[in-house]
Wavefront OBJ file of the C-alpha trace (Angstrom):
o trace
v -19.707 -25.845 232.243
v -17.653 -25.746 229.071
v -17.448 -29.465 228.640
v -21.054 -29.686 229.156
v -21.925 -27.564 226.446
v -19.226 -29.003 224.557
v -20.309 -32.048 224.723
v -24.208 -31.225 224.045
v -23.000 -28.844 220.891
v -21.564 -32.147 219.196
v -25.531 -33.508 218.476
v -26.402 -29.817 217.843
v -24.362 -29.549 215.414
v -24.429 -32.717 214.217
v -28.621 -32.330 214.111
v -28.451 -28.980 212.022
v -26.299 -29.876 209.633
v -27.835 -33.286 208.871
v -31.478 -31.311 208.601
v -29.860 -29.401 206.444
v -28.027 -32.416 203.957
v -31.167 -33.763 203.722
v -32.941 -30.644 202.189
v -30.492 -31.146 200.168
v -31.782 -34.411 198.726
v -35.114 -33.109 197.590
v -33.390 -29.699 196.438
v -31.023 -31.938 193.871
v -34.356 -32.019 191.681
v -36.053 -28.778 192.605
v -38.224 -29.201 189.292
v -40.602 -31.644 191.271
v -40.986 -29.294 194.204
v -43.359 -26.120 193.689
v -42.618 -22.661 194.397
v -43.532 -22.930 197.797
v -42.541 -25.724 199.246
v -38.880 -25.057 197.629
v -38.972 -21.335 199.251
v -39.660 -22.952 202.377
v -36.870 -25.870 202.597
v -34.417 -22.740 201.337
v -35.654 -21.266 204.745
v -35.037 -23.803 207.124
v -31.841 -24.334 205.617
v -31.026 -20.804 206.034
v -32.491 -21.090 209.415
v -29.761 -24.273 210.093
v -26.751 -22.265 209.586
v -27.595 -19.187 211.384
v -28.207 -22.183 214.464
v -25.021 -23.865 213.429
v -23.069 -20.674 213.415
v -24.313 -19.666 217.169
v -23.843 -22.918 218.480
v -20.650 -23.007 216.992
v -19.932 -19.446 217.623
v -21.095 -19.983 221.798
v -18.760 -22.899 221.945
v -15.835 -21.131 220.837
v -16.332 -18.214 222.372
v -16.476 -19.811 225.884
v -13.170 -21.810 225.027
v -11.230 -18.727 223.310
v -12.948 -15.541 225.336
v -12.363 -13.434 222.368
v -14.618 -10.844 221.421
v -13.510 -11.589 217.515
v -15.518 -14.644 217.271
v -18.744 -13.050 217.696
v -17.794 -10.406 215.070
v -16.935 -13.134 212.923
v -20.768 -14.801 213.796
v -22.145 -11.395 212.861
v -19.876 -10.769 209.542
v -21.294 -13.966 208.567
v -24.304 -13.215 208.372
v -24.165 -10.093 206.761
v -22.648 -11.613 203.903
v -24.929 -13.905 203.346
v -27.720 -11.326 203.215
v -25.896 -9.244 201.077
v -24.908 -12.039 198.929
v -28.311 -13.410 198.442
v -29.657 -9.472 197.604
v -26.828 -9.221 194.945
v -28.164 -12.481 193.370
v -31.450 -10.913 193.268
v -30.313 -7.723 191.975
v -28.497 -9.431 188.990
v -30.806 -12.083 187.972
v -34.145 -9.936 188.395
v -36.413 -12.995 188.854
v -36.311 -15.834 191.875
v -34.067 -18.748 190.987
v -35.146 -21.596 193.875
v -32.329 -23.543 192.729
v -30.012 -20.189 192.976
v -31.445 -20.073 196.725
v -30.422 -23.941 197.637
v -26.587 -23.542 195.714
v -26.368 -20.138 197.866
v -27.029 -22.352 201.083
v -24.770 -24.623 200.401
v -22.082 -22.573 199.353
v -22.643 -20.244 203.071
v -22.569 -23.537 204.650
v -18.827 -24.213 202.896
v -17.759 -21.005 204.016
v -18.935 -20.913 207.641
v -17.924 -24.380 207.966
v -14.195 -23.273 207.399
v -14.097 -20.423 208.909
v -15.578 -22.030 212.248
v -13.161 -24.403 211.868
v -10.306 -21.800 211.361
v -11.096 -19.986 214.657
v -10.989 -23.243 216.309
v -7.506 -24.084 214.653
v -6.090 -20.046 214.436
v -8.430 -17.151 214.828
v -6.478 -14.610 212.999
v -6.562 -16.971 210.104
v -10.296 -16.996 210.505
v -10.157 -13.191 210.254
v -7.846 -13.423 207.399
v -10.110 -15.649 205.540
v -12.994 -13.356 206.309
v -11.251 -10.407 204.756
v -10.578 -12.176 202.109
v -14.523 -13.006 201.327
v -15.256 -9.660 200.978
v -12.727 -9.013 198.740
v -13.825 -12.184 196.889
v -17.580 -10.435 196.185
v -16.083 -7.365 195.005
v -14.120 -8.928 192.629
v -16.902 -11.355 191.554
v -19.861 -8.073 191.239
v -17.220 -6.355 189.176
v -16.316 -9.415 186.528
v -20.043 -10.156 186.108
v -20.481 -6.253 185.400
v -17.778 -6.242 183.344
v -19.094 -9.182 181.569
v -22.215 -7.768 180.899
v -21.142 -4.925 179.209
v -18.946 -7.115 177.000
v -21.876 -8.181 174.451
v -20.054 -11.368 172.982
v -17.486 -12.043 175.369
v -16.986 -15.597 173.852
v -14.845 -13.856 170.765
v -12.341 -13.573 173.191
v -11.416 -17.190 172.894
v -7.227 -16.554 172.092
v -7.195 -13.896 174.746
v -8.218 -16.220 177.611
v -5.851 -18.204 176.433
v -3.312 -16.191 176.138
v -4.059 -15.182 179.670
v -3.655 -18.304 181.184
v -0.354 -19.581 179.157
v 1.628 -16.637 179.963
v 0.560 -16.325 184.044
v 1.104 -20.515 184.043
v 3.962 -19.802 182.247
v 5.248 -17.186 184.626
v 4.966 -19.697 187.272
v 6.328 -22.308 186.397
v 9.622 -20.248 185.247
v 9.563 -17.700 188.210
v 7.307 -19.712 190.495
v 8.054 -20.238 194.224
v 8.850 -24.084 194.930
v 6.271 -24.719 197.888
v 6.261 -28.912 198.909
v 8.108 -29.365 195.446
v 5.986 -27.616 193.366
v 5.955 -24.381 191.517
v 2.321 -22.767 192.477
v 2.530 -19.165 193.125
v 4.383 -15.552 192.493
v 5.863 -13.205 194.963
v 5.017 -10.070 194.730
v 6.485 -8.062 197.451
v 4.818 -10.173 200.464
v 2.058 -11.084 198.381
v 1.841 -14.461 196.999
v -0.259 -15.093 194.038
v -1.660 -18.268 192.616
v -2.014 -17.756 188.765
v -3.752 -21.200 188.639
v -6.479 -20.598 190.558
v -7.371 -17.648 188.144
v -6.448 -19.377 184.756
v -9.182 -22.078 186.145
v -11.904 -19.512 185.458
v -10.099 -18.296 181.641
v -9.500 -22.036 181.030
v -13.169 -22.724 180.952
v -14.468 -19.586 179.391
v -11.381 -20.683 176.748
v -12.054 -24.189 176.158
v -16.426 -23.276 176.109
v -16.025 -20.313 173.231
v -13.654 -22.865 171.001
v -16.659 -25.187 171.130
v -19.451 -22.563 170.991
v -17.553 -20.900 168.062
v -17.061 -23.356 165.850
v -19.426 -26.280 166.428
v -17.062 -28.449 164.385
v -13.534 -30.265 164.384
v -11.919 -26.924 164.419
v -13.267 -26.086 167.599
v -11.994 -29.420 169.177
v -8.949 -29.110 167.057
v -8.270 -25.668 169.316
v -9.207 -26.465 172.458
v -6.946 -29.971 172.526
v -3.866 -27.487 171.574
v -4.988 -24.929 174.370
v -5.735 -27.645 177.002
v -2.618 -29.634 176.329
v -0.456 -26.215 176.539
v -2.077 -25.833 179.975
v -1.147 -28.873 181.172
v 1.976 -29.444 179.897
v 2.424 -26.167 181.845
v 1.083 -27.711 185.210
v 3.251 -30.092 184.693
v 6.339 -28.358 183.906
v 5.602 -26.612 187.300
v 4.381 -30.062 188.972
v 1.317 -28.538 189.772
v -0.189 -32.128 188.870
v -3.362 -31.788 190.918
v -3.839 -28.853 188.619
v -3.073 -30.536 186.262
v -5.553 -32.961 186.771
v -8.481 -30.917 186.956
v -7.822 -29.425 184.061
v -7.650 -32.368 181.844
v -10.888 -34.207 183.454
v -12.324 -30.447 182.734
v -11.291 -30.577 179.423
v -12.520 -34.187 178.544
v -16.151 -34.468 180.106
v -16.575 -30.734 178.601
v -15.686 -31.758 175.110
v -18.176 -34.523 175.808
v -21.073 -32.934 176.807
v -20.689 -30.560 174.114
v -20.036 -33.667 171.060
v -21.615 -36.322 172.830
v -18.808 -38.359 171.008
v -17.870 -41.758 172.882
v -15.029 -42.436 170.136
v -13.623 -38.841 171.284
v -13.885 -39.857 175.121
v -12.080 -43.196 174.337
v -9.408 -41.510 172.551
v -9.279 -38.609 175.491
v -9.044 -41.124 178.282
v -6.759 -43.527 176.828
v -4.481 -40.079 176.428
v -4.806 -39.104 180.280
v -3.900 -42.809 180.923
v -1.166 -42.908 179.244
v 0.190 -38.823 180.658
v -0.775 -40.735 184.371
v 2.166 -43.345 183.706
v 4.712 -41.007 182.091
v 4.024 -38.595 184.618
v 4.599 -41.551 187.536
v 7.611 -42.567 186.001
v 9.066 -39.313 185.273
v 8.518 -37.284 188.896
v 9.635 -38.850 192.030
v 7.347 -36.539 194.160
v 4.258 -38.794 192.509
v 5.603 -42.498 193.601
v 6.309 -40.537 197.197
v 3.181 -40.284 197.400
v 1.480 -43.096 195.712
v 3.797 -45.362 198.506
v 2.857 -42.640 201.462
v -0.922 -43.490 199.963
v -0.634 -47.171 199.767
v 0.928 -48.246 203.002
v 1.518 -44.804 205.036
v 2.258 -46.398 208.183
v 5.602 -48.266 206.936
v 6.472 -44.639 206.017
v 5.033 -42.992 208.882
v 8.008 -40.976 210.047
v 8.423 -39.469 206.594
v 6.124 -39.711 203.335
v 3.108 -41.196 205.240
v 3.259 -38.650 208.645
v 0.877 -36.630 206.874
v -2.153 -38.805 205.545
v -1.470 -41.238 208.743
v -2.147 -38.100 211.095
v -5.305 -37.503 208.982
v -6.288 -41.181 209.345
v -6.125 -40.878 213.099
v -7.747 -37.473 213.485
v -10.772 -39.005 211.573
v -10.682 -42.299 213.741
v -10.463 -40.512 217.024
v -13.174 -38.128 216.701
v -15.733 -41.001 215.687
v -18.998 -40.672 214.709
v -20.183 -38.126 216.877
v -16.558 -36.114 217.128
v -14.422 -34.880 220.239
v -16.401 -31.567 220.255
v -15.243 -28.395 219.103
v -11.701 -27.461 221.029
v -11.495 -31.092 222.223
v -9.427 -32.763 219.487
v -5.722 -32.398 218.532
v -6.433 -31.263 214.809
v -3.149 -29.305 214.729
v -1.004 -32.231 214.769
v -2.481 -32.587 211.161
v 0.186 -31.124 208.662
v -1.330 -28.260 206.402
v -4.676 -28.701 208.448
v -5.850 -25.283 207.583
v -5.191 -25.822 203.428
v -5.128 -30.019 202.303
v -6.328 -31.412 205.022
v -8.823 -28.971 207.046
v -11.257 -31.854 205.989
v -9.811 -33.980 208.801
v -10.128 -31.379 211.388
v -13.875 -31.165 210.644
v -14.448 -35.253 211.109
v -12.080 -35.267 214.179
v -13.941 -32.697 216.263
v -17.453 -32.451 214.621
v -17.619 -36.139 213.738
v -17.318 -38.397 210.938
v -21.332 -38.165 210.299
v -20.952 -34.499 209.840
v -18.018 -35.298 207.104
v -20.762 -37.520 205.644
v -23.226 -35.048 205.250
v -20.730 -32.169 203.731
v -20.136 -34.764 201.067
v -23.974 -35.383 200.434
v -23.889 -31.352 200.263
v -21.187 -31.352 198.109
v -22.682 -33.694 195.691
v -25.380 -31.945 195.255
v -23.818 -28.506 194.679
v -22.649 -30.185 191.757
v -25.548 -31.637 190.712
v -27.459 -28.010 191.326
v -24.646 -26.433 188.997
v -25.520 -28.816 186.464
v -29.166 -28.361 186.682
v -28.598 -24.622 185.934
v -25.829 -25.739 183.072
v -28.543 -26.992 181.444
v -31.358 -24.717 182.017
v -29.229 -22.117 180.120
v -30.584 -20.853 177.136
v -26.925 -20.380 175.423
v -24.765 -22.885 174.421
v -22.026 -20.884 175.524
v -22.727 -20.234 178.808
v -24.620 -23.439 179.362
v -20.907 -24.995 178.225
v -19.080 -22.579 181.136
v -21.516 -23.898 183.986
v -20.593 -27.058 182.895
v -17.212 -26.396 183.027
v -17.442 -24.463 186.976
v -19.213 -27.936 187.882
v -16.691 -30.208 187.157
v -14.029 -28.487 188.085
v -15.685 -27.954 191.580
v -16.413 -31.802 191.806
v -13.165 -32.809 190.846
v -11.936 -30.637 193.075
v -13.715 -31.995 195.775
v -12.982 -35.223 195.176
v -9.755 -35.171 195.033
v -9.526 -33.160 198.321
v -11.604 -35.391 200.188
v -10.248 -38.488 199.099
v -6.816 -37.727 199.728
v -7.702 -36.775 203.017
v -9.432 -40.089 203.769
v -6.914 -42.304 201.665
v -9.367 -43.147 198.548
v -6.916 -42.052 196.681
v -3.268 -40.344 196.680
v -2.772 -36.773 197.905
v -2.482 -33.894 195.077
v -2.614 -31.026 197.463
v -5.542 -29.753 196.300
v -7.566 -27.279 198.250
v -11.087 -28.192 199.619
v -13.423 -25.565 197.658
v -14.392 -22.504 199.722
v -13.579 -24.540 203.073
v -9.846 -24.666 203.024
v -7.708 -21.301 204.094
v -6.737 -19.092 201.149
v -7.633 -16.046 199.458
v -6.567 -16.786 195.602
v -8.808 -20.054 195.814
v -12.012 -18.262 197.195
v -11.938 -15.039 194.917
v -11.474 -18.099 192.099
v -14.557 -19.593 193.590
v -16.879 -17.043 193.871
v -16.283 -15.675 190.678
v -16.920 -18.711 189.174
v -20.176 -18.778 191.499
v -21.149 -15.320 190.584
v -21.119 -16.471 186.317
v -22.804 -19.304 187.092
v -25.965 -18.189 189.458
v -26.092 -14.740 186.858
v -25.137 -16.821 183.513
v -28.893 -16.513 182.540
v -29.229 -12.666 182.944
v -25.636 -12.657 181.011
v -27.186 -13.955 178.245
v -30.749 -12.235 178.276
v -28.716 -8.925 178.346
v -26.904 -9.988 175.379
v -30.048 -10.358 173.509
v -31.454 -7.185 174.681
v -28.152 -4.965 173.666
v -28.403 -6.841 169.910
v -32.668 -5.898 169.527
v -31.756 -2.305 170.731
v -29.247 -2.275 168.012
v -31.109 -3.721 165.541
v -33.809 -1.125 166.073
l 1 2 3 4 5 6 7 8 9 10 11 12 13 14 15 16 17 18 19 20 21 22 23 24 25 26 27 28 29 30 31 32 33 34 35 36 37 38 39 40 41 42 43 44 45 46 47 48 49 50 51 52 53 54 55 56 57 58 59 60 61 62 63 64 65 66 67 68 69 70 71 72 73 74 75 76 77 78 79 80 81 82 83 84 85 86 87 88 89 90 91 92 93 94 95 96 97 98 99 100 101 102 103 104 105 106 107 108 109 110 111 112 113 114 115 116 117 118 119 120 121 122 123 124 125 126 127 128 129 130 131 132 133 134 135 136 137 138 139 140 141 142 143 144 145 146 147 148 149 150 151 152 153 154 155 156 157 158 159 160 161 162 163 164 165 166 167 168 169 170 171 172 173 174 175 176 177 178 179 180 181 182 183 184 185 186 187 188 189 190 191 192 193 194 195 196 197 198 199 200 201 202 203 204 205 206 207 208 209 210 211 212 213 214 215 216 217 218 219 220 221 222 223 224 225 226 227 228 229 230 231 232 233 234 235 236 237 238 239 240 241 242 243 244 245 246 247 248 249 250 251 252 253 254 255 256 257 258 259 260 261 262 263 264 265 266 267 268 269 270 271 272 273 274 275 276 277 278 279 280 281 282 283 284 285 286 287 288 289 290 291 292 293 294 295 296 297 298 299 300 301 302 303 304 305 306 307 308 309 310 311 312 313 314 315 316 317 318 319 320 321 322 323 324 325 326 327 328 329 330 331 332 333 334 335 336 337 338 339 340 341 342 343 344 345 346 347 348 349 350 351 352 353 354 355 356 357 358 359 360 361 362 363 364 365 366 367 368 369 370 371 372 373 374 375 376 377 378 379 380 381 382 383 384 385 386 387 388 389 390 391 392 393 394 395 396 397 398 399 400 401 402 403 404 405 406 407 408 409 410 411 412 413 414 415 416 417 418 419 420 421 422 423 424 425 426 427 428 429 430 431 432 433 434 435 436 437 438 439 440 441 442 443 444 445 446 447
């Protein structure tokens, strides 16, 4: 009976989550849809994952018999309500674009914690737990930062922030696969990085807000190369990374300056060589990415295992709790991506993409529907850090390009990455609001 249903749930699943990729599509450029027609493709999205999640939620139940998973199906779906009524609370007015970004970002999070109970359960439960706390966290910064009424004169202090906890790490870091990334404290582990991504945009946005001249780009190249250089020091280099594409296309969009991009690129080109040259970890893995099957009992065991997950589970998958994910090394964190295309099939990875593609392109429609510079700058900044993010992920996983260990966003296990995340959500979706309450505080005053 299992394998039946098994074996049915792979075109479920596989028909739910393609409806919902191709909402997607027309949701990308929600300003040719009405009112109505955009409330109702929110709907059947919503409608998708609450059918993905009990499929999903049947299947694993039947294979696990564990109680848990159906309070994990229910938890779920809590949060998403609650979620969606924060949202409302916050930005007082609908936002159909808000709706679609919401959906997407649910389907991120179910997707990985499905895929968690399938690999671990009490990981699933741990990642959960860790959602919750995520909201809490994010209600209280945008709180906080509406009661701060020009929270972009905080420019040095964000950056002070984020040099000293980079700093911390990467002279009291914990070495973890030869890199400095977190702090222990007690039997906690932090990840400072994961926080200094939100300062490090909110930093590198008031620079350019504040000064709309050289001076402002003057500041944020010193801040942005002292971040790096930090990364570095700690060979966090797929932090590294993101910050300095970050740091580039925001300068950009802001100056709209193609001598400054020239100059900016032909700098990260150059770092890219010194920085192969200089750690060995980096030419591991550029050979592990160029031929990892000469190197498969060493440097390559990892994407090679990846390769073959994806290759085995085909177009249509192996089924949920038919495929061998945890043979996959870091499959809950790096590579989770793989388990996803092994068991629910490499169409399914196809259509995450799609979705994540146009997350991004959803952040950047509300980037620029922002009234302030400022903020329209830090939804910028949330957006490509979120696509790079994803890129580099996903095409280490499917050998595009070399590994950089960096964590699939709000799929991959961890807690420090998805508080990050939905804070970064929460400014984005309430950025608006942030600002109109700005301008309401100064009129009160002025009266």
């Amino acid at each position: 009976m299992l394998n039946v249903i098994t074996s049915f749930s792979r075109i479920t699943i596989l028909v739910f989550i393609v409806v919902f990729a191709v909402i997607d599509l027309f949701q990308m450029f929600e300003y040719k849809l009405n009112e109505v027609v955009a409330s109702v493709l929110a709907t059947i999205q919503a409608v998708m994952l609450v059918l993905f999640l009990v499929n999903a939620s049947i299947v694993l139940y039947m294979a696990k018999e564990d109680a848990t998973v159906w309070f994990l199906f229910a938890g779920l779906i809590i949060f998403y309500i609650v979620f969606s009524i924060i949202i409302n609370v916050f930005t007082n007015e609908e936002h159909f674009i808000s709706k679609g970004l919401i959906n997407n970002c649910f389907l991120f999070v179910a997707m990985g914690i499905v895929t968690l109970e399938r690999l671990k359960i009490s990981l699933a439960v741990k990642q959960f737990m860790s959602l919750i706390f995520a909201l809490v966290i994010a209600v209280a910064v945008v709180i906080l930062v509406k009661k701060i009424v020009m929270i972009e004169r905080f420019v040095f202090y964000f950056a002070i922030i984020g040099i000293l906890l980079l700093s911390l790490v990467a002279f009291m870091g914990q070495v973890e696969n030869g890199a400095k990334l977190s702090l222990a404290i007690g039997s906690l582990r932090f990840q400072p990085s994961e926080f200094v991504k939100i300062t490090f945009v909110l930093f590198i946005s008031a620079c350019i807000a504040n000064y709309k001249d050289f001076r402002g780009l003057l500041i944020a190249t010193l801040g942005t190369a002292i971040h790096v250089l930090l990364l570095v020091l700690s060979r966090d280099l797929g932090m590294a990374l993101i910050f300095a594409v970050c740091y580039v296309f925001v300068v950009f969009i802001a100056y709209k300056n193609y001598i400054v991009l020239s100059v900016e690129l032909g700098a990260a080109f150059i770092g890219g060589i010194l920085a192969y040259n200089l750690f060995p970890h980096i030419q591991t893995r550029f050979l592990a990415w160029s031929d990892p099957l000469s190197v498969i009992d060493d440097k390559g065991y990892q994407i090679s295992q990846s390769l073959f997950a994806i290759g085995t589970g085909g177009w249509l998958g192996s089924g949920l709790n038919k495929g061998m994910p945890n043979k996959i090394p870091v499959v809950t964190n790096d590579f989770i991506f793989a388990a996803i295309s092994e068991e629910m099939g490499a169409l399914v990875g196809v259509c995450l993409i799609l979705c994540f593609c146009a997350t991004v392109i959803m952040l950047f429609n509300m980037a620029f529907k922002c009234t302030n510079s400022y903020y329209m700058l830090v939804d910028c900044g949330t957006a490509i850090i979120f696509a790079v993010q994803a890129i580099l992920n996903i095409g280490g996983v499917t050998k595009f390009i070399p590994s950089t260990g960096v964590t699939l966003p709000f799929i991959s296990y961890g807690s420090n990455s998805l508080v990050s995340l939905t804070v970064s959500l929460m400014i984005v979706l309430t950025s608006n609001e942030l600002y109109r309450e700005r301008v309401h505080h100064r009129g009160r005053h002025a009266r």
